[in-house]
N, C-alpha and C positions, 0 to 999 in steps of 0.2 A: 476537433473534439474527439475521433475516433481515435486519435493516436494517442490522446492524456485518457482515455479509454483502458485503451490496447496495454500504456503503462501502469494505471493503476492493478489489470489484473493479472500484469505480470511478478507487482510487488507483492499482491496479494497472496497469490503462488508459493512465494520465496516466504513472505510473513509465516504461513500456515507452515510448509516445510519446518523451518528454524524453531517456530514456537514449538512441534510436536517434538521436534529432536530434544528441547529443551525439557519438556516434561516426562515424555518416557524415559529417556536417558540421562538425564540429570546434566547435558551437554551447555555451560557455561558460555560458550564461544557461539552457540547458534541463538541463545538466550539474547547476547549482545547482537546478534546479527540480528533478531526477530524484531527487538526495539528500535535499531535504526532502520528497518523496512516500516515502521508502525508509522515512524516521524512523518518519513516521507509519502507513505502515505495519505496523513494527516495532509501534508502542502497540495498534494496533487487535487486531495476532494475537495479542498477550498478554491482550488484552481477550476475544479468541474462545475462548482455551483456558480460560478464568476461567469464562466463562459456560458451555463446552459440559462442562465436568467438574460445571459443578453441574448442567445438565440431564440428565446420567448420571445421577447421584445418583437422582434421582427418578422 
């Protein structure tokens, strides 16, 4: 779990960069980059919530 962690806040990182580039600067190409950080994003949290409900369990 520390490493689907360690990934999300490193896309997280890269999301924030791209999205800012994209609104201060009107940069297109980080605009696309910040969407496809978002996506994956999106798989990893569903992946966290998968693993942290089953380490509840236990």
């Amino acid at each position: 779990m520390e490493e689907l962690v360690k990934k999300i806040e490193e896309l997280s990182a890269a999301f924030l960069k791209d999205a800012k580039a994209q609104v201060t600067n009107g940069n297109k190409a980080a605009g696309q980059r910040a969407r496809k950080n978002s996506l994956e994003i999106e798989k990893l949290t569903k992946e966290f919530r998968k693993v942290s409900i089953e380490a509840a369990k236990k």
